[in-house]
C-alpha positions in Angstrom: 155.1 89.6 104.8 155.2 85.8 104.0 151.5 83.7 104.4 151.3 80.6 107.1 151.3 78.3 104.4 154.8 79.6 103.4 156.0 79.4 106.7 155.0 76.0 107.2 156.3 75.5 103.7 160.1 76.6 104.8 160.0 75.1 108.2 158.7 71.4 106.9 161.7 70.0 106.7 162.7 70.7 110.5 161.8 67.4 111.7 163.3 65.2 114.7 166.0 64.5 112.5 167.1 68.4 111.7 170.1 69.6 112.9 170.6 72.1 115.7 171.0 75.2 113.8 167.6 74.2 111.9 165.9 73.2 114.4 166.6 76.8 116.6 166.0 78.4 112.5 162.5 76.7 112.9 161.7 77.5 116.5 162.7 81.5 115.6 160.5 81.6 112.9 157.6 80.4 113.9 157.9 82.8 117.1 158.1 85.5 114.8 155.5 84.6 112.4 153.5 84.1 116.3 154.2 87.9 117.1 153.8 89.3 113.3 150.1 87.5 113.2 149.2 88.6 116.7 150.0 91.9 115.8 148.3 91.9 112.7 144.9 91.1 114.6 145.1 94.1 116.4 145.1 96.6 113.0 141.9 98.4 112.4 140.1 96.9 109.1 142.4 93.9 109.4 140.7 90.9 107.9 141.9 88.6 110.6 140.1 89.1 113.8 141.8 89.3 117.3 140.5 86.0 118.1 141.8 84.4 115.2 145.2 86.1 115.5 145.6 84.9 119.2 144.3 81.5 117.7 147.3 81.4 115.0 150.0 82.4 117.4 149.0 80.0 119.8 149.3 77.3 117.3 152.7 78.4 116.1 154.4 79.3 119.4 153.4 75.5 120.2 155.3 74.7 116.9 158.2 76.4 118.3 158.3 74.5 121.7 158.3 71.8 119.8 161.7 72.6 117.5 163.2 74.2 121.0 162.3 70.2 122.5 164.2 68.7 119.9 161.7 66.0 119.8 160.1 67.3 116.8 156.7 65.6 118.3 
């Protein structure tokens, strides 16, 4: 399992100016990072609560609408 900060890390250059196939790379991952950490939030003795979890994903599934826009911002 990769940290947020390494997901951001990869997906950092998938700007407004990325092309197609990074852009969709970008949106996929950060809806799979979304599910992974939501998940996560639900396992007994995890250190992340379920409220932070649902905080996280929410953040990066707004990433992803924003790589699926194409605008980039």
């Amino acid at each position: 399992m990769r940290a947020e900060g390494a997901v951001r890390h990869d997906l950092a250059a998938a700007g407004p100016g990325a092309c197609l196939a990074c852009r969709e790379h970008a949106r996929a991952e950060h809806l799979r990072f979304a599910d992974e950490i939501e998940r996560i939030g639900t396992l007994p003795g995890s250190a992340v609560t379920s409220a932070e979890a649902r905080q996280a994903a929410g953040r990066h599934r707004t990433l992803a609408e924003r790589f699926s826009s194409g605008s980039g911002g």
